[in-house]
C-alpha positions as YAML, in Angstrom:
chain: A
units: angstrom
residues:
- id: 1
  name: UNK
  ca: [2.00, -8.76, -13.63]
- id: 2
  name: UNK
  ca: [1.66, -11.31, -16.60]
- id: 3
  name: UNK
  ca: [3.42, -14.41, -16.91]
- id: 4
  name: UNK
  ca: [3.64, -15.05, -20.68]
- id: 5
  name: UNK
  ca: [6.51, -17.81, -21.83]
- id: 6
  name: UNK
  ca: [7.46, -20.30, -24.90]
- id: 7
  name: UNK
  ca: [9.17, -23.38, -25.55]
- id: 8
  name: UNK
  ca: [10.56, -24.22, -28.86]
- id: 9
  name: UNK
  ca: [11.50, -27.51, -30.72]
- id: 10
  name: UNK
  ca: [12.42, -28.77, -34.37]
- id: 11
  name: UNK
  ca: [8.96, -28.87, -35.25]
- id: 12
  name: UNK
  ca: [6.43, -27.33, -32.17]
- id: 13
  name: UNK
  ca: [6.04, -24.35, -30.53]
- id: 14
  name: UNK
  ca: [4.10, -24.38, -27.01]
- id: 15
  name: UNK
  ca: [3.09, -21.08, -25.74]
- id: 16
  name: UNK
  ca: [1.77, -20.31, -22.55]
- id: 17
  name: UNK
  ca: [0.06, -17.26, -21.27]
- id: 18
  name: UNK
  ca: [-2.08, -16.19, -18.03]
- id: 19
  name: UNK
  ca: [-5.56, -15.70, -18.11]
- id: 20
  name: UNK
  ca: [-5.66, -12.48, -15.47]
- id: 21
  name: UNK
  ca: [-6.09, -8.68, -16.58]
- id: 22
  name: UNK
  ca: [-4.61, -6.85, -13.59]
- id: 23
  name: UNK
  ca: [-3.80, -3.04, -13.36]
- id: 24
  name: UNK
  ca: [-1.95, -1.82, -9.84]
- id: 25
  name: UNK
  ca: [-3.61, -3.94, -7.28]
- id: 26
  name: UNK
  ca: [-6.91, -4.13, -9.04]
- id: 27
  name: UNK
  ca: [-7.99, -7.50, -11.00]
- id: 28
  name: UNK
  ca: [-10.14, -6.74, -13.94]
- id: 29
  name: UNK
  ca: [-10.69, -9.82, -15.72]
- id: 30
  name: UNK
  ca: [-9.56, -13.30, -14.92]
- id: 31
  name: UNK
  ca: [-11.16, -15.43, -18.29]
- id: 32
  name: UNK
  ca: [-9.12, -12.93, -21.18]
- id: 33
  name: UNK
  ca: [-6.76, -15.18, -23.85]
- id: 34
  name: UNK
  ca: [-3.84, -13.00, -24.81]
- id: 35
  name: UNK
  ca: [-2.91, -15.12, -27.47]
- id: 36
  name: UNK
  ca: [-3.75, -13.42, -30.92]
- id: 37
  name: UNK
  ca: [-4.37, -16.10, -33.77]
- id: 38
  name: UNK
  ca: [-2.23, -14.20, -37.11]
- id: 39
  name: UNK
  ca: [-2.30, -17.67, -39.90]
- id: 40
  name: UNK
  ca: [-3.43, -20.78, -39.36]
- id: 41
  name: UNK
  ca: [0.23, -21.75, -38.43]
- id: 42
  name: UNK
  ca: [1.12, -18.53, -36.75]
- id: 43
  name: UNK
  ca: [0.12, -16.90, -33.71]
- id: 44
  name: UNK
  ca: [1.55, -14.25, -30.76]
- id: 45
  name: UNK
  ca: [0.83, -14.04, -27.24]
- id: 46
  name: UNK
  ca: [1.01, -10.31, -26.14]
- id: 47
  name: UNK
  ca: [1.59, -9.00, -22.87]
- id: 48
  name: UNK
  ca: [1.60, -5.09, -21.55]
- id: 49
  name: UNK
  ca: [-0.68, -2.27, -21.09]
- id: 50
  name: UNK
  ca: [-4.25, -3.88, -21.38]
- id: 51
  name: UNK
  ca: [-5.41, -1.00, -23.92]
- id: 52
  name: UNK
  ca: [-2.23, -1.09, -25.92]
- id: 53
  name: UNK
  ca: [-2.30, -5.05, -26.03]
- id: 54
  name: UNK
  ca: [-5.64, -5.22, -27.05]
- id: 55
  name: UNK
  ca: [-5.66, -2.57, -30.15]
- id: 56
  name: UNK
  ca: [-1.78, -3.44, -31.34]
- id: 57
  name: UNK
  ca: [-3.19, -7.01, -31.94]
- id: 58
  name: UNK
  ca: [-6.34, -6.53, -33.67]
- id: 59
  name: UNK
  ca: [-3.95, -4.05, -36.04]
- id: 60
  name: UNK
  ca: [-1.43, -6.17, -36.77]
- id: 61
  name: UNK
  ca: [-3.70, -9.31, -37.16]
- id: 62
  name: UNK
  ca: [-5.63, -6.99, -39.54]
- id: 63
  name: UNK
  ca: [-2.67, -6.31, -41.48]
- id: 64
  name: UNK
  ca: [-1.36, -9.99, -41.83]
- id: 65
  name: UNK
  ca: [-4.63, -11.32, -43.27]
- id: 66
  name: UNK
  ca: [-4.68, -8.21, -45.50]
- id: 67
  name: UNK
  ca: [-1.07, -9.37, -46.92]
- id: 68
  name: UNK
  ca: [-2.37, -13.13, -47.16]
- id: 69
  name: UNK
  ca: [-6.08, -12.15, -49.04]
- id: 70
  name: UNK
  ca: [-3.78, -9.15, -51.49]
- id: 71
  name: UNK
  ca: [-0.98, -11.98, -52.11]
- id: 72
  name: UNK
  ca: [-2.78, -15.20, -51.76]
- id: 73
  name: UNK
  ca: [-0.22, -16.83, -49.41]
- id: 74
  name: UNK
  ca: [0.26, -16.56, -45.99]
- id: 75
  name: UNK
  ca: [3.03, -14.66, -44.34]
- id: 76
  name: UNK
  ca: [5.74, -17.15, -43.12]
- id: 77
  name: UNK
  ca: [6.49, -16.89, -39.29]
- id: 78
  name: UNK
  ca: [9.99, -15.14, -39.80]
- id: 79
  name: UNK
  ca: [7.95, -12.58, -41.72]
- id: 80
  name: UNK
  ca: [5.53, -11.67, -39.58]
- id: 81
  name: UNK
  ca: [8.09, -11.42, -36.88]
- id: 82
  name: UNK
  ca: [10.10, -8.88, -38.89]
- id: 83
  name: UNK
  ca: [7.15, -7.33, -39.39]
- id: 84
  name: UNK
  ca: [5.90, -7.15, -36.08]
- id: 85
  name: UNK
  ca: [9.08, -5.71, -35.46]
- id: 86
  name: UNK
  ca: [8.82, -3.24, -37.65]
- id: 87
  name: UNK
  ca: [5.54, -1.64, -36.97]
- id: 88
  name: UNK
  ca: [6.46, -1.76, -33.41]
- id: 89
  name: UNK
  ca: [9.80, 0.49, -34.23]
- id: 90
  name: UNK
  ca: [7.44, 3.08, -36.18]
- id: 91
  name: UNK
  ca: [5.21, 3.18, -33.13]
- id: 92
  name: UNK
  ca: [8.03, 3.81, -31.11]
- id: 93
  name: UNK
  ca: [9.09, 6.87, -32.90]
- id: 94
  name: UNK
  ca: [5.40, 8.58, -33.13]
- id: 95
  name: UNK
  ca: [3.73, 10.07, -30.69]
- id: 96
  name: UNK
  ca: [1.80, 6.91, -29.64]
- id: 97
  name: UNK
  ca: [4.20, 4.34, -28.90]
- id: 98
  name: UNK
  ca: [3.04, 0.74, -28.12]
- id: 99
  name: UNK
  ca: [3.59, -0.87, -24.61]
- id: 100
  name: UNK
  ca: [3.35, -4.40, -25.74]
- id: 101
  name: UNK
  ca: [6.07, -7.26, -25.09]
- id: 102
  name: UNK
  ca: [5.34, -9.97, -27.94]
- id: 103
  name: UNK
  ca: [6.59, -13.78, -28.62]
- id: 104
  name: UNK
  ca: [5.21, -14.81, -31.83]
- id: 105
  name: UNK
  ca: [4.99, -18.39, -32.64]
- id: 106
  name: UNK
  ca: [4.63, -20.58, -35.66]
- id: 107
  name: UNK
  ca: [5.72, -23.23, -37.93]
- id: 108
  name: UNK
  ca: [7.24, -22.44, -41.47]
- id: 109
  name: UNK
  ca: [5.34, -25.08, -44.09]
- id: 110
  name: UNK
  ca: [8.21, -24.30, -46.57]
- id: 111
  name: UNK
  ca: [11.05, -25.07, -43.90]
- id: 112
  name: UNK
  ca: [9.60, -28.08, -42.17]
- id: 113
  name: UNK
  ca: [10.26, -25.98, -38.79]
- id: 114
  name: UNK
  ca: [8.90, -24.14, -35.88]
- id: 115
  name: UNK
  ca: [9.88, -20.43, -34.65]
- id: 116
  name: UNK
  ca: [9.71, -18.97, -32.01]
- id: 117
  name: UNK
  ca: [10.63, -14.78, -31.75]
- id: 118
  name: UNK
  ca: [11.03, -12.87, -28.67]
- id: 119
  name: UNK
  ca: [9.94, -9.04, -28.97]
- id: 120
  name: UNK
  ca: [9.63, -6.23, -26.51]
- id: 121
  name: UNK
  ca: [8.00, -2.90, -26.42]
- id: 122
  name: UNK
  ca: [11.49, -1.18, -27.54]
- id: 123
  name: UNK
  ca: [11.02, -3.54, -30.91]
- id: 124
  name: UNK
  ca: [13.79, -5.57, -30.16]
- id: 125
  name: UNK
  ca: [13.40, -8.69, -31.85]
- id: 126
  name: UNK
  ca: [15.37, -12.29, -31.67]
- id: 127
  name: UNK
  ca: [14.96, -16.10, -32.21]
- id: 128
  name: UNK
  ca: [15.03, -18.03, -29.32]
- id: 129
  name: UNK
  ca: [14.20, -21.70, -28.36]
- id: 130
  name: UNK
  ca: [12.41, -20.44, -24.97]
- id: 131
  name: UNK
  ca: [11.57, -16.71, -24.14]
- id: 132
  name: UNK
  ca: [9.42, -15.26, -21.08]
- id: 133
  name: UNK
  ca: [8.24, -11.98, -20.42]
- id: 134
  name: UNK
  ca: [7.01, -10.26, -17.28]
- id: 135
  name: UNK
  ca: [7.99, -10.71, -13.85]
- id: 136
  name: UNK
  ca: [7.82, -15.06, -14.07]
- id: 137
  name: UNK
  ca: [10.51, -14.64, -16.23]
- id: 138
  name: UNK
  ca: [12.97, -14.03, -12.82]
- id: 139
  name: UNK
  ca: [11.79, -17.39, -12.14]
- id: 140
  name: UNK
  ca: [11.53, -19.49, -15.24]
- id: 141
  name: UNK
  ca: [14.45, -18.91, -17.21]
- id: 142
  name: UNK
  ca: [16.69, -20.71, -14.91]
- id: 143
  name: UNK
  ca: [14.31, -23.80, -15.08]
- id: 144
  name: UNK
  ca: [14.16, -23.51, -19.20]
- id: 145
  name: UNK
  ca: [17.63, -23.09, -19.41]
- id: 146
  name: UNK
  ca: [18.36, -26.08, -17.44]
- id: 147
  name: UNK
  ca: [16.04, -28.32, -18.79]
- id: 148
  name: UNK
  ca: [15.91, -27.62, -22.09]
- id: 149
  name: UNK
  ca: [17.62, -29.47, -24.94]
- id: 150
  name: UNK
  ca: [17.55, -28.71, -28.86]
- id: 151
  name: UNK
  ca: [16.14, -32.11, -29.04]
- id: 152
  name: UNK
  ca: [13.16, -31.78, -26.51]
- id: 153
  name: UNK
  ca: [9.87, -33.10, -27.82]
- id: 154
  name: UNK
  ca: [6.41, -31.83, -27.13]
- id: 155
  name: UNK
  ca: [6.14, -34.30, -24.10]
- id: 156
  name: UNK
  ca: [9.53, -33.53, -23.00]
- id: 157
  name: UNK
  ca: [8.19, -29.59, -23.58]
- id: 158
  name: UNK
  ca: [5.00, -30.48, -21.45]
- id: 159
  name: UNK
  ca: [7.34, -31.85, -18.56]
- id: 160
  name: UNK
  ca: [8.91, -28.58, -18.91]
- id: 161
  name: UNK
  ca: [5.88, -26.41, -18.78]
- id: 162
  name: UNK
  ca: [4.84, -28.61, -15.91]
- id: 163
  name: UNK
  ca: [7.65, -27.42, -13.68]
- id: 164
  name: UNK
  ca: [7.43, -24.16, -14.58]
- id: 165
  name: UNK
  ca: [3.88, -23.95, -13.28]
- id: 166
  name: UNK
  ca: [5.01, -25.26, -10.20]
- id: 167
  name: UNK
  ca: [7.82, -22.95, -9.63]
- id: 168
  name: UNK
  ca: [5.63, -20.03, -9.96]
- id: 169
  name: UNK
  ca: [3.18, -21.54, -7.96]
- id: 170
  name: UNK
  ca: [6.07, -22.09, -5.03]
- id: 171
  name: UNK
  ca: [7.66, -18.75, -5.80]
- id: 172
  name: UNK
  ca: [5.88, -15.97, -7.16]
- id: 173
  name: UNK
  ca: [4.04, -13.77, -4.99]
- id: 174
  name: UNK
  ca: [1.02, -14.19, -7.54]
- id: 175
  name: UNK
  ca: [-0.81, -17.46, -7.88]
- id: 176
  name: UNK
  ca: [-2.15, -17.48, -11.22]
- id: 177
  name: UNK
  ca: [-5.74, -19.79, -11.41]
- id: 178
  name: UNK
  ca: [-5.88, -20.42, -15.29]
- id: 179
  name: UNK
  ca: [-3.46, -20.07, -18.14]
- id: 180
  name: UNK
  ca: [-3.90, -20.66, -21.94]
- id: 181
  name: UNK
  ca: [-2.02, -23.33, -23.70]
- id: 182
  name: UNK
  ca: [-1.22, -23.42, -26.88]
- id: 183
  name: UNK
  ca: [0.82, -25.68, -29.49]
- id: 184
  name: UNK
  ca: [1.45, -25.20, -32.84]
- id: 185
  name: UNK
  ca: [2.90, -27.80, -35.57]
- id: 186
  name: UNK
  ca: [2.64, -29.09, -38.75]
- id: 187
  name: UNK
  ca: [-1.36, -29.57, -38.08]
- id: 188
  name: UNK
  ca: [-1.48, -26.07, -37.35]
- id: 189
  name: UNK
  ca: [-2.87, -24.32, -33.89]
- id: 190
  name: UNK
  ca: [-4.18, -26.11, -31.19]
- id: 191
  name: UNK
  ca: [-5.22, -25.33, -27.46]
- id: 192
  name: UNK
  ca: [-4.36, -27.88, -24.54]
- id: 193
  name: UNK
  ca: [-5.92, -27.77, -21.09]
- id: 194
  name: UNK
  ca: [-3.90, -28.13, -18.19]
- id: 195
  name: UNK
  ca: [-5.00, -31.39, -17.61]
- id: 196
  name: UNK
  ca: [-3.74, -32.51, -20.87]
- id: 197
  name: UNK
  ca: [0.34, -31.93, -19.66]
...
């Protein structure tokens, strides 16, 4: 029962996760950020099993600032999408296959633009301008699709965000109390409040 979605422009990414850790009809945590930071211009919300979410991102953001301390440079966002990607397809094939559903976000310094990638547990990967996982996403994709534009800017993306936290607040059978907000540009990461939309 997470609600995890993104909204991409030329040159942002916001990314917006909930705060709850729920299994069956039990909550277990309400305060957790599911938002993994990878570079300081990259970063992936995760959503799934709570176990499987929880060691698949220390491992892979292990593994990315390995690559950027062996190499000296940071992997681009495109990169650490593919692989992401990757180490979720050998997962799938062992005996120990990751339940995690991933968007990862960032902004390529060399290109001048932002990413977005939408990746589920079967390691299917693609670039989107707006992705959602979990059960909001029966909700929210009809709002992003009809209110977003290639040319949306962050406060057009904010308006967005805003309606999408009222439609799940109006529709879903869950009423979410916190989420985590988060933007990243050319200045790199940064986290909003709610109040700040």
């Amino acid at each position: 029962m997470d609600a995890q979605f993104a909204i991409a422009g030329r040159d942002f990414v916001i990314s917006v996760t909930d705060k709850g850790v729920m299994n069956s009809i039990l909550k277990m945590k309400k305060n957790q950020d599911k938002t993994c930071q990878l570079s300081s211009h990259t970063f992936m919300s995760v959503s799934g099993e709570p176990g499987d979410t929880s060691n698949f991102s220390e491992y892979i953001q292990g593994n990315v600032k390995l690559y950027s301390v062996r190499n000296s440079q940071d992997l681009s966002p495109s990169e650490t999408a593919n692989f992401i990607r990757g180490e979720l397809a050998d997962a799938l094939r062992s005996r120990s296959p990751s339940h995690v559903n991933l968007l990862v976000a960032g902004y390529d310094k060399g290109a001048g633009e932002a990413a977005l990638y939408w990746i589920d547990y079967l390691s299917a990967m693609a670039k989107v301008p707006f992705a959602s996982h979990g059960y909001c996403g029966y909700f929210l994709y009809a709002v992003m699709d009809r209110e977003y534009t290639p040319d949306i800017t962050l406060d057009g993306a904010k308006a967005l965000v805003k309606k999408c936290f009222e439609v799940l607040k109006t529709r879903f059978v869950i009423d979410f109390a916190d989420y985590t907000i988060k933007v990243v540009d050319r200045d790199g990461t940064r986290e909003l409040r709610q109040d700040e939309l």
